[in-house]
C-alpha positions as CSV (number, residue, x, y, z in Angstrom):
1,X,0.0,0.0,0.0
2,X,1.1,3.4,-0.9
3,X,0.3,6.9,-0.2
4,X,1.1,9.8,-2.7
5,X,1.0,13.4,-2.8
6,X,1.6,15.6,-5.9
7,X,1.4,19.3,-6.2
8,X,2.1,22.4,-8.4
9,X,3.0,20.8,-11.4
10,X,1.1,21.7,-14.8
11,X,1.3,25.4,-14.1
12,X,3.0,27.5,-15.9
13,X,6.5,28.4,-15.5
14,X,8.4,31.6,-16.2
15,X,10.3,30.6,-19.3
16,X,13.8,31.5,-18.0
17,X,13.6,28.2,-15.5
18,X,12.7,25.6,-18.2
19,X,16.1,24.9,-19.1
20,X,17.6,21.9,-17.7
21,X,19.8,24.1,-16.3
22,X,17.7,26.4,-14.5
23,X,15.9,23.7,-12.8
24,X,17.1,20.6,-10.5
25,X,15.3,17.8,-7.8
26,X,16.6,16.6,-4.6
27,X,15.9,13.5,-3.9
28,X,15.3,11.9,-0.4
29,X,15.2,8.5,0.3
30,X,13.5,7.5,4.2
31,X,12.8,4.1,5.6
32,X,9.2,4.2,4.3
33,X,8.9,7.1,1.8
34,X,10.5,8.7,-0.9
35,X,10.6,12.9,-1.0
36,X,11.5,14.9,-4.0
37,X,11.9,18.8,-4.4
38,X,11.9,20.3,-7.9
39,X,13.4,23.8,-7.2
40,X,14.2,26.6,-9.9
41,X,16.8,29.5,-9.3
42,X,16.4,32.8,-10.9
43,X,18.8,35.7,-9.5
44,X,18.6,35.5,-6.4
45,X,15.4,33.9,-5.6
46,X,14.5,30.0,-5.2
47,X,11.3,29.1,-6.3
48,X,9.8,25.7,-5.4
49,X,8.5,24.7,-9.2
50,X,7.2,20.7,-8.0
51,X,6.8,18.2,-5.4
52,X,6.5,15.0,-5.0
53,X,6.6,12.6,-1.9
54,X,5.0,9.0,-1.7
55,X,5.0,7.2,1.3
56,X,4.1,3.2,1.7
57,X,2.3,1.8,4.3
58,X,3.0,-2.0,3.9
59,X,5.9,-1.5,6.3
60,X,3.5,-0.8,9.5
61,X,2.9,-4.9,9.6
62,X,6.0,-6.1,8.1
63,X,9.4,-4.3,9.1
64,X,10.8,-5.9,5.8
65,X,8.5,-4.2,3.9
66,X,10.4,-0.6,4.6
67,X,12.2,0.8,2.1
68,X,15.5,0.4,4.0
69,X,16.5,-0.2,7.4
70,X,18.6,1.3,9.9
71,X,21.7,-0.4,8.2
72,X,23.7,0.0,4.8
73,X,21.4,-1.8,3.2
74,X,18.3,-0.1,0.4
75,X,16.0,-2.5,-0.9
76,X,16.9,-1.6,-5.0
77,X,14.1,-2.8,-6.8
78,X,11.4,-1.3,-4.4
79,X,13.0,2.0,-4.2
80,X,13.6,1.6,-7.9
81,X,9.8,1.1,-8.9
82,X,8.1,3.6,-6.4
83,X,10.7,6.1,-7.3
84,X,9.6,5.6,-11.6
85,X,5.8,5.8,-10.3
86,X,6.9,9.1,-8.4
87,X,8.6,10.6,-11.6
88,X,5.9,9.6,-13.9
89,X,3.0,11.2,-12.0
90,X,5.4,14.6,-11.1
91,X,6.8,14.9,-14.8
92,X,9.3,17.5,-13.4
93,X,11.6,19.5,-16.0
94,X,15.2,18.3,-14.6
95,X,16.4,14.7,-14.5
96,X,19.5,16.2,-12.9
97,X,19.1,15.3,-9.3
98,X,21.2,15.7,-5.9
99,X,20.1,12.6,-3.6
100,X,20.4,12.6,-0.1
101,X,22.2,9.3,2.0
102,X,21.0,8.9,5.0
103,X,22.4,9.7,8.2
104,X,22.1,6.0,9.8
105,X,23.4,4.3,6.5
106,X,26.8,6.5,6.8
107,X,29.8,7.1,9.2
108,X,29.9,10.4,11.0
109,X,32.1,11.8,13.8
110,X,33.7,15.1,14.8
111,X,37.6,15.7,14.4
112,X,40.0,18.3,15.9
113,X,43.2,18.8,14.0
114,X,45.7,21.5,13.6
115,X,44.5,24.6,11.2
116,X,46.7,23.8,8.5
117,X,46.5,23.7,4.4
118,X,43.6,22.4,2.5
119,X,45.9,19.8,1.3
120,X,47.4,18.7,4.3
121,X,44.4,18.6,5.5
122,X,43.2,16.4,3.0
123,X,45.6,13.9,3.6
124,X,45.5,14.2,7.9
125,X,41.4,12.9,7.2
126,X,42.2,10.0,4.9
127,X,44.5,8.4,7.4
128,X,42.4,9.5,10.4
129,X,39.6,8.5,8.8
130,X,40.9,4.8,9.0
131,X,40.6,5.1,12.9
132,X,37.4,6.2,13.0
133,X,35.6,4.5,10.3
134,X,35.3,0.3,10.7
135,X,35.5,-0.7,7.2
136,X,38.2,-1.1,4.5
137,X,39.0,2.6,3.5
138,X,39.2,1.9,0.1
139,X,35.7,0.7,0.2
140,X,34.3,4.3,1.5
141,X,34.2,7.6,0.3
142,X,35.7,9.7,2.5
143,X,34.4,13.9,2.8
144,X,34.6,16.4,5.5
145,X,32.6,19.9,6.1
146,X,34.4,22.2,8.9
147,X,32.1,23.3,11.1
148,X,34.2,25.3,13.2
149,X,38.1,27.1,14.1
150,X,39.4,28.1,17.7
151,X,42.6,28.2,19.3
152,X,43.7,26.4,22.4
153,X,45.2,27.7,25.9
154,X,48.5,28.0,24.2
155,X,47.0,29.7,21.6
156,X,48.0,27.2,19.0
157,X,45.1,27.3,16.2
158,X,42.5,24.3,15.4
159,X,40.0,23.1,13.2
160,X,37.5,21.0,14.2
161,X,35.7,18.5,10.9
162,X,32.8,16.9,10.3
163,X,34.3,13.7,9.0
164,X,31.8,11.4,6.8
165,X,32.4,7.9,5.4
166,X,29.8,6.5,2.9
167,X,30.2,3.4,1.5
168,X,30.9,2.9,-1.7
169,X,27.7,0.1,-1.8
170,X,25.5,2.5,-0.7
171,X,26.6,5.3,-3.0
172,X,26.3,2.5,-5.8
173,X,22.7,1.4,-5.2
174,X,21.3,4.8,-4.9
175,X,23.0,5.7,-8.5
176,X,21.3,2.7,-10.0
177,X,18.0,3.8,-8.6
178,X,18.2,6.9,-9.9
179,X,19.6,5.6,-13.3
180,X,16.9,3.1,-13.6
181,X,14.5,6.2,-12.8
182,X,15.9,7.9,-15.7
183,X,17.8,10.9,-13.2
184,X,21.2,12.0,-13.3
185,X,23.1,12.2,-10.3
186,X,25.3,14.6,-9.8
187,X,25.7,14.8,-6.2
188,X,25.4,13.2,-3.2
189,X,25.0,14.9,0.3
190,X,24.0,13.3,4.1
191,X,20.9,14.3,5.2
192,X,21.8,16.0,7.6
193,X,24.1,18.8,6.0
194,X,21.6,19.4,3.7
195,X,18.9,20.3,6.0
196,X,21.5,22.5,8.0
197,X,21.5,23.9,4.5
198,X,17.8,24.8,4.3
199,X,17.5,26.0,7.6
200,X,20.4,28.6,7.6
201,X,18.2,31.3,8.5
202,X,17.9,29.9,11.9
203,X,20.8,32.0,13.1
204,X,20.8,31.0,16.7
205,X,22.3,27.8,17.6
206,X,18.9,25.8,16.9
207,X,18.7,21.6,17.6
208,X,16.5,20.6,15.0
209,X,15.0,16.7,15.4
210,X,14.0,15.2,12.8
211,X,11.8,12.1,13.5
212,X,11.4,8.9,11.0
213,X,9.8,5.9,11.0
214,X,12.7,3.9,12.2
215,X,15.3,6.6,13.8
216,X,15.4,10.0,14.5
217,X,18.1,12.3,14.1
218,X,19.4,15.0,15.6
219,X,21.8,17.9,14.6
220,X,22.3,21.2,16.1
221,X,22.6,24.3,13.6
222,X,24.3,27.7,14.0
223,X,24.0,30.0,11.0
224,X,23.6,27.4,8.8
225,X,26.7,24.9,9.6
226,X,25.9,21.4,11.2
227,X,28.1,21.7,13.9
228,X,26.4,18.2,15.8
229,X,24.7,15.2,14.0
230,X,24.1,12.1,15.8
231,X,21.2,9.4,15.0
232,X,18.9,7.7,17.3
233,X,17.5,3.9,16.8
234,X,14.3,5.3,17.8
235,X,11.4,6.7,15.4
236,X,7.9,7.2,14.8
237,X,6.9,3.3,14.2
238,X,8.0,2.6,17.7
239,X,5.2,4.8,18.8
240,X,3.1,2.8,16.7
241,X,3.9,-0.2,18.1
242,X,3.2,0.4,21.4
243,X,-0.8,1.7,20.6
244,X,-1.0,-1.2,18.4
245,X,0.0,-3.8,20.9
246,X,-1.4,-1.7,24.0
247,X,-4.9,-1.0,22.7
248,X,-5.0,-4.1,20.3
249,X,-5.4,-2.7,17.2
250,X,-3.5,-3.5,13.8
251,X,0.0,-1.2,12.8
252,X,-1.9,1.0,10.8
253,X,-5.3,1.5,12.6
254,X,-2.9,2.7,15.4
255,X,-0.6,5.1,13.0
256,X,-4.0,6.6,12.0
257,X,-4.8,7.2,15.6
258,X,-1.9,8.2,17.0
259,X,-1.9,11.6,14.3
260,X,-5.3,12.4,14.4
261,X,-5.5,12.6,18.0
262,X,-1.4,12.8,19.2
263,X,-1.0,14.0,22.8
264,X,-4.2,15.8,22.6
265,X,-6.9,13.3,23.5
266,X,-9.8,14.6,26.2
267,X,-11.7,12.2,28.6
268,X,-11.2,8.9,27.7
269,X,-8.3,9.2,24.9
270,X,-5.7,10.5,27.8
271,X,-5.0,6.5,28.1
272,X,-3.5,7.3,24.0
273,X,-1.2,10.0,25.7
274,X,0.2,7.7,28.4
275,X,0.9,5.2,25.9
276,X,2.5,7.5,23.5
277,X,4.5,9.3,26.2
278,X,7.1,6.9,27.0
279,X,8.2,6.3,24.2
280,X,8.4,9.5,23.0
281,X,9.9,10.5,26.0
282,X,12.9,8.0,25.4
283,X,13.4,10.2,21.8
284,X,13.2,13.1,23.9
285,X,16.3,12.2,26.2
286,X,18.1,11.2,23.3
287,X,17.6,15.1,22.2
288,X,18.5,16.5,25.1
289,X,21.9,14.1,25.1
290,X,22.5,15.7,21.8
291,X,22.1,19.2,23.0
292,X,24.3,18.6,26.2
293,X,27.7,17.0,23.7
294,X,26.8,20.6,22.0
295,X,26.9,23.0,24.6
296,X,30.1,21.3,26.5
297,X,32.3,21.1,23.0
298,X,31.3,24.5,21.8
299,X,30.7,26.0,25.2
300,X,27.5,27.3,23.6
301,X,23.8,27.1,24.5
302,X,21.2,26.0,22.4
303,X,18.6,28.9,22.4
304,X,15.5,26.7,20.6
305,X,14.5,23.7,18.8
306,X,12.3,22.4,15.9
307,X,10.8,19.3,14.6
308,X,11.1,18.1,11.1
309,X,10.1,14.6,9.1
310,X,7.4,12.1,9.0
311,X,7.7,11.2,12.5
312,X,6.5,15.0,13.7
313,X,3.2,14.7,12.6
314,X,1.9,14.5,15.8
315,X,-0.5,16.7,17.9
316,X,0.9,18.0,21.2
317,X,4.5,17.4,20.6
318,X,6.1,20.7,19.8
319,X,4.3,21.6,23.6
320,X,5.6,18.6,25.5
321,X,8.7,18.6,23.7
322,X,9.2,22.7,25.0
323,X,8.4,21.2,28.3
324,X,11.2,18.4,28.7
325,X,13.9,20.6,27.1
326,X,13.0,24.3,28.5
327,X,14.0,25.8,25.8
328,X,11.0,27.7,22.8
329,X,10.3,25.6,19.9
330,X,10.5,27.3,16.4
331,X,9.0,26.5,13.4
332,X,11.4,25.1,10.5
333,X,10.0,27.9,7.8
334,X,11.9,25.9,5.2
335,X,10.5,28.5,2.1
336,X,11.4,31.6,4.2
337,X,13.5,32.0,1.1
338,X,11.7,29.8,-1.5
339,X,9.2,30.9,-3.7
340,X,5.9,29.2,-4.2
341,X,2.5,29.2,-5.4
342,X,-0.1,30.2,-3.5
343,X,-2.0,27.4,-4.2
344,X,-0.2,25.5,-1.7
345,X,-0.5,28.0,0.7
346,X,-2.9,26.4,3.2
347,X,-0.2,23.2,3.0
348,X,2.9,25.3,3.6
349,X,3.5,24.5,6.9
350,X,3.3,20.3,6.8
351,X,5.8,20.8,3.6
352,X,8.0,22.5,5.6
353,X,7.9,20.3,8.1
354,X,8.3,17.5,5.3
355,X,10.2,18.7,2.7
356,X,13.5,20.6,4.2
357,X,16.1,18.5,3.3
358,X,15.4,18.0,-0.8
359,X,15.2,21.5,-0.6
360,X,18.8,21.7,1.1
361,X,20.0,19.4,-1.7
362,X,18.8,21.3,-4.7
363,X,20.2,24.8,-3.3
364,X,23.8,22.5,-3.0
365,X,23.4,22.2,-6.9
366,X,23.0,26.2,-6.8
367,X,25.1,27.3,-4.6
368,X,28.6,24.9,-4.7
């Protein structure tokens, strides 16, 4: 079973954005949906031309059903097909596409090192690298973003890197997919950078949570850098699980419940808040464990938080969530600096909420 939702496309374009050029999609791969942002740069402005995202349901009753698990490991032929339905029904103008790896299927830790040339640099991460990552190296692509500089007590100047590893395997399936699909990738990107990426105009150090079906993760932005990402086994399904077994109802009789009435239920549907809060709860600490690595490596606070994904679609959480922390939440605002039509207007805010990171990715295309 699937879910799909389409919108914008069949209007009318300003002519300027119809070359390949002028247009591009991020793609965005979850454990039980696939996301896609056509976006169009003219001057200065962004301008969200199509969307796409389809989600599948089947998962709910059979964990093997997902997409891909919290592993290295993307079921080709699945993602494949409900990736060609997505394309068919969009009919977007670009096949040139920048795809997201997730955050769980890659190998991410921060590194200190001496501020010294981009080429020793370079070569200081490929052998660190082989410390840090538990794989052959020449079976991973290695990357690094710097998220920040300081110098020490002796005043001696450092860098400190956002080291990534990616697998080669995993870099491999998702070019296939996309091939099969008829797109051309040109990039690749971790999820996480790229929604630091769309969320830039959060200028305060913001920890932004962003809730799948299977995990959840965290990363703290400040002016647009992601200077913390780290990934919990815990998601939205979990929740599921628990109103499913508690109440005895089936997987997706209880996902239906659990977002239409959330942490909001009156009278007798406060037994749906104590079942949901535990578990939530545990997502919660794992949030606030993130925050704390933050604020005692940086010797900054995190002023505010927000929710994005899937998982968030649920009533009551941004309140509780404010509650646990003690610190505001914000709302994402992902098209603060993205055009759109006004006919999804009364929509704007679950898209933001949904589709921040293929929006990251296609202003990567844009702006690198």
């Amino acid at each position: 079973m699937r879910t799909m939702r389409l919108g914008i496309s069949g209007f009318i374009r300003d002519i300027a954005n119809m070359f390949r050029s002028g247009t591009v999609l991020g793609v965005d791969f979850g454990t039980a949906s696939i996301k896609i942002a056509e976006v169009s740069r003219k001057g200065e402005q962004f301008r969200l031309e199509n969307y796409g995202i389809i989600e599948v349901h089947d998962y709910l009753g059979h964990a093997n059903l997902a997409l891909q698990a919290s592993s290295l490991d993307i079921i080709d032929h699945e993602a494949s097909r409900l990736l060609k339905y997505l394309i068919s029904e969009m009919k977007p103008k670009s096949t040139t596409a920048v795809v997201s790896i997730p955050s769980f299927a890659s190998f991410i830790t921060l590194l200190d090192i001496p501020l010294i040339s981009e080429k020793e640099t370079a070569q200081t991460v490929q052998f660190q690298a082989q410390k840090y990552i538990p794989m052959p190296i020449n079976q991973v692509q290695v990357d690094w973003v710097k998220v920040d500089e300081y110098a020490d007590e002796r005043g001696i100047r450092f860098q400190r890197l956002l080291l990534i590893g990616i697998p080669e395997k995993v870099i491999v399936s998702y070019k296939n997919i996309c091939k099969a699909s008829g797109l051309r990738a040109v990039a690749f990107e971790i999820d996480g950078i790229a929604l630091a990426r769309s969320l830039a105009h959060l200028t305060q150090p913001t920890l932004v949570v962003d809730i799948g079906a299977n995990s959840s993760t965290m990363i703290v932005v400040d002016n647009g850098v992601a200077k913390h990402l780290s990934q919990t086994d815990y998601g939205g399904v979990h929740i599921t699980r628990a109103l499913s077994k508690s109440l005895d109802l089936g997987m997706k009789r209880a996902e239906t419940l659990k977002k239409r009435r959330g942490l909001l239920g009156k009278g007798g549907e406060t037994e749906l808040s104590s079942l949901i809060l535990p578990f939530l709860d545990v997502i919660i600490q794992e949030v606030a464990y993130a925050r704390s690595l933050y604020e005692r490596r940086y010797g900054k606070k995190v002023l505010q938080f927000t929710f994005v994904g899937g998982g968030a679609e649920l009533l009551g959480i941004e309140e509780h969530a404010a509650e646990q922390l003690g610190i505001p939440y914000v709302s994402p605002d992902t098209f603060t600096d993205v055009a759109y039509k006004p006919a999804i207007e009364p929509i704007i805010r679950n898209l933001a909420q949904e589709l921040p990171v293929v929006v990251g990715l296609t202003k990567r295309y844009f702006l690198s």
